[in-house]
C-alpha positions as CSV (number, residue, x, y, z in Angstrom):
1,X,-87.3,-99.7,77.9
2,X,-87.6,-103.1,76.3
3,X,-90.9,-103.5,78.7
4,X,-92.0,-100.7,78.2
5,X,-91.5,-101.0,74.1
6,X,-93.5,-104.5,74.5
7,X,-96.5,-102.7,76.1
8,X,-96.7,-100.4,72.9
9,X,-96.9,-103.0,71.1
10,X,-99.2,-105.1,72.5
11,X,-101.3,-102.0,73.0
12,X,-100.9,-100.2,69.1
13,X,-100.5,-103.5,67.2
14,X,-102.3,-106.4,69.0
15,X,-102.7,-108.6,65.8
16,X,-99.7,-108.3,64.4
17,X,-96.5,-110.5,65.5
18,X,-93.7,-109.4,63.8
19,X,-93.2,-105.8,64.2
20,X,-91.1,-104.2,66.9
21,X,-91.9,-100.2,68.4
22,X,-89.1,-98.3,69.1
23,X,-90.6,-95.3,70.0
24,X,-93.7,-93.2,70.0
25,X,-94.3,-89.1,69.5
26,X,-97.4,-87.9,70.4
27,X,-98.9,-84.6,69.5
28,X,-102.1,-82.5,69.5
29,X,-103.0,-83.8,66.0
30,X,-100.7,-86.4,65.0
31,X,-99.3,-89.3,66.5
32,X,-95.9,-90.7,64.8
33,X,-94.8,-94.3,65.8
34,X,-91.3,-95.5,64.8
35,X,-91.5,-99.4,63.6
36,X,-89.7,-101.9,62.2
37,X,-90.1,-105.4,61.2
38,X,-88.9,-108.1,64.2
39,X,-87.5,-110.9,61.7
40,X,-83.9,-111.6,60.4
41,X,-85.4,-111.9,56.8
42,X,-88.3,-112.5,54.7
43,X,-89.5,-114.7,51.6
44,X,-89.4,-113.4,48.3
45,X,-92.6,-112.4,47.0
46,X,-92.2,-114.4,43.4
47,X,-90.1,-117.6,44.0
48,X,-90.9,-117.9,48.0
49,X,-87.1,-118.2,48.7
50,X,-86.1,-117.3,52.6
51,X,-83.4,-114.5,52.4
52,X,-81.4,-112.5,54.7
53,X,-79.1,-110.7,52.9
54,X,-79.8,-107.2,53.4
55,X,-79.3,-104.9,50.4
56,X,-80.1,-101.4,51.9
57,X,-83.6,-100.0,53.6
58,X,-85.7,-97.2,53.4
59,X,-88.4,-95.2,55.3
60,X,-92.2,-95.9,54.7
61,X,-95.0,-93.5,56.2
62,X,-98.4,-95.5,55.5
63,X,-101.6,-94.0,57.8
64,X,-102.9,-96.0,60.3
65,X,-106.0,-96.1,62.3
66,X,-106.5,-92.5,64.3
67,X,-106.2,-93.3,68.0
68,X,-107.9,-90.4,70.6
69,X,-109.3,-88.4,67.2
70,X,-105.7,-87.8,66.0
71,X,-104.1,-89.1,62.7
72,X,-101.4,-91.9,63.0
73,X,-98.5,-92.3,60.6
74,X,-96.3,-95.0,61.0
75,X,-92.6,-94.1,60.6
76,X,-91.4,-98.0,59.1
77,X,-87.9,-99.1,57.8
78,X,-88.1,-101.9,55.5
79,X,-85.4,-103.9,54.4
80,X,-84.9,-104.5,50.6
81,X,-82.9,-107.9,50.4
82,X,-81.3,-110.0,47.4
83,X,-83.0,-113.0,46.2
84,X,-80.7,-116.2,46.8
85,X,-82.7,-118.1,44.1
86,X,-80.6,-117.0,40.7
87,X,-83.4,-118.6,38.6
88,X,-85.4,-115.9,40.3
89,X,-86.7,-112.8,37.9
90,X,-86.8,-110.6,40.9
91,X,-82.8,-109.8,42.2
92,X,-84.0,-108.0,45.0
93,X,-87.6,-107.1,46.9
94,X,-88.6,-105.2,50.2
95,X,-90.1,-106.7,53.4
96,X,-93.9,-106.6,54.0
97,X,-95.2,-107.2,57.7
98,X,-98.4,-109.7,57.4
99,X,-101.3,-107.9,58.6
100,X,-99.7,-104.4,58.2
101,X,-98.4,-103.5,54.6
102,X,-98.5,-104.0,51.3
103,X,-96.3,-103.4,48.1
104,X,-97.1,-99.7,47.2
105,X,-99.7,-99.1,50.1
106,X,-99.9,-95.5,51.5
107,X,-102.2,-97.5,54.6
108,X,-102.0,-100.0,56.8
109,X,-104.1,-103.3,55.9
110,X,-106.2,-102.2,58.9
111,X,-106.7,-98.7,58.0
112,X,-107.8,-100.0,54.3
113,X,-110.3,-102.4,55.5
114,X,-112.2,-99.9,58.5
115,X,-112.2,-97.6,54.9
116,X,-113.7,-100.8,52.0
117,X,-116.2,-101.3,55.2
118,X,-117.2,-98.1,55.4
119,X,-117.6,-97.3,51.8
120,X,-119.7,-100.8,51.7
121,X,-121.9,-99.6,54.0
122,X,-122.1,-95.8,53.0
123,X,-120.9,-96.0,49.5
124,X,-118.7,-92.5,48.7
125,X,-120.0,-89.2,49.2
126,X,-121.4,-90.5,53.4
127,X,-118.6,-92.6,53.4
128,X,-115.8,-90.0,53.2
129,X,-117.9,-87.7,56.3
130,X,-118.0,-90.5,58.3
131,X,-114.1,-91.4,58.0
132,X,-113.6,-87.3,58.4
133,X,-115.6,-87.5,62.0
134,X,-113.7,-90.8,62.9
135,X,-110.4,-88.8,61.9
136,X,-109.4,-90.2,58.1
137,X,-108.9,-87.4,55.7
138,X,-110.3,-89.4,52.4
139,X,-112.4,-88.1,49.2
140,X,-115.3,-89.7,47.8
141,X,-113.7,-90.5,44.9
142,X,-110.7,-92.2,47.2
143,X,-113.5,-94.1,49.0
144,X,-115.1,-95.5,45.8
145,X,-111.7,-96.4,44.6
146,X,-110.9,-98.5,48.1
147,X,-114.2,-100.0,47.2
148,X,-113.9,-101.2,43.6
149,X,-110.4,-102.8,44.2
150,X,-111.9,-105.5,46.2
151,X,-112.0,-108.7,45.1
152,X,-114.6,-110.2,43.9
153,X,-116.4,-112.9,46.0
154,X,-116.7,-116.3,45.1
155,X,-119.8,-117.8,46.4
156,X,-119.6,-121.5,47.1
157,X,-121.9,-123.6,44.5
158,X,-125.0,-124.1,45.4
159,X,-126.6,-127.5,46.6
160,X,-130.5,-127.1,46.5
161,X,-132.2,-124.1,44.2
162,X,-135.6,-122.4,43.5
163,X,-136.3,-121.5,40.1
164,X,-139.4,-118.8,40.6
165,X,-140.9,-116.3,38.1
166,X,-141.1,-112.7,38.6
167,X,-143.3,-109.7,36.3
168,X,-141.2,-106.7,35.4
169,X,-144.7,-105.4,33.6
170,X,-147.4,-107.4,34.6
171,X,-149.0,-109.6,31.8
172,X,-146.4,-108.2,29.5
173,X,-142.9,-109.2,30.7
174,X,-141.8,-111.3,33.1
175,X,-137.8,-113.1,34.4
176,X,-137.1,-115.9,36.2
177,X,-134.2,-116.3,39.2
178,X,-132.3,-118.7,41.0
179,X,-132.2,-118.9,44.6
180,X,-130.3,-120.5,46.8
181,X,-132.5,-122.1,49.0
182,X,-129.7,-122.7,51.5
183,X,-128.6,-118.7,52.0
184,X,-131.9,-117.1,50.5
185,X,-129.0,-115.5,48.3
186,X,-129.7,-115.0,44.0
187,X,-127.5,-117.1,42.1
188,X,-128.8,-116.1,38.7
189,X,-131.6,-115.8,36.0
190,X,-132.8,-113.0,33.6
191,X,-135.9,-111.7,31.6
192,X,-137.5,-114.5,30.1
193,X,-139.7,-112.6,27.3
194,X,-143.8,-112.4,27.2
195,X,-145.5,-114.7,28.8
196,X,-148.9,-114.8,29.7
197,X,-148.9,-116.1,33.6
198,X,-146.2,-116.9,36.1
199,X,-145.2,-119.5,37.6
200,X,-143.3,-121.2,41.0
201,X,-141.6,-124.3,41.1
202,X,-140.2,-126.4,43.8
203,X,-136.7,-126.6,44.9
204,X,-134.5,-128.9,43.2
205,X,-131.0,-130.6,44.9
206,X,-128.2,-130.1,42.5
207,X,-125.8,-133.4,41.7
């Protein structure tokens, strides 16, 4: 049984260490897959002290990925232990498994970023038919919501810029924008009022 629970693992969750499957139910729509985390205790989430002094658990159904065109729901106990630290604000806080949950997350981390991908590529109303043919029941509006909760990238500063000119209305209105030469990327600019001809100017290293 202990082989056989390793092969289920290795097989449902192959990028993910600490979680252990105890069993799996499989039927024509749904698969259910009984988990739980594999450590004796976990960090707390404000101070970063190691506990493992269980103060009760729960059960946790996030969706995962749909395997075979049926839905998977995870069936997860998490612990809730005390934090050791007494300068701590937080007295007690549940286990997350890195790679597989989050505080408050109905999904998996997995599940959540096949769904921000999708609605990057496909944006809401295409977004939430494709995830209904791959087997996620979402809405466009859940799909735009997944979306707009990303963070926000921060691209690395650039080292060598064009400054070009652009018309908006030709002989009447024209902007300028930066480029970074490096990764053809804009890294800013604007209108620049009436003007009567446009311009290009060479790249310029920055520092």
């Amino acid at each position: 049984m202990d082989e056989l629970a390793v092969r289920l693992k290795d097989l449902l969750f192959p990028s993910v260490a600490d979680v252990v499957v105890l069993s799996l139910d499989v039927s024509i729509a749904i698969v259910r897959v009984d988990v739980r985390c594999a450590t004796a205790g976990a960090s707390c989430p404000l101070c970063g002290t190691w506990s493992d002094r269980a103060h009760g658990s729960y059960l946790r159904f996030p969706a995962d990925v749909p395997s075979g065109g049926r839905n998977v729901v995870l069936r997860l106990r998490v612990r809730r232990f005390t934090c050791p630290n007494a300068s701590c604000g937080r007295r007690t806080f549940v286990e997350q498994i890195a790679g597989l949950t989050r505080r408050h997350g109905q999904r998996t981390e997995r599940l959540g970023s096949a769904l921000s991908d999708i609605g990057l590529a496909l944006t809401g109303r295409a977004g939430a038919r494709i995830a209904q043919v791959l087997g996620v029941g979402v809405s466009r509006s859940t799909i735009l919501r997944i979306v707009d909760e990303l963070p926000e990238l921060q691209p690395p500063t650039p080292r060598v810029v064009s400054v070009d000119e652009y018309a908006t209305r030709k002989g009447r209105l024209y902007g300028t924008v930066l480029v970074d030469v490096e990764t053809r990327q804009p890294v800013g600019g604007g209108p620049v009022g009436h003007q009567a001809e446009a311009g290009r100017h060479p790249a310029r290293p920055l520092g």
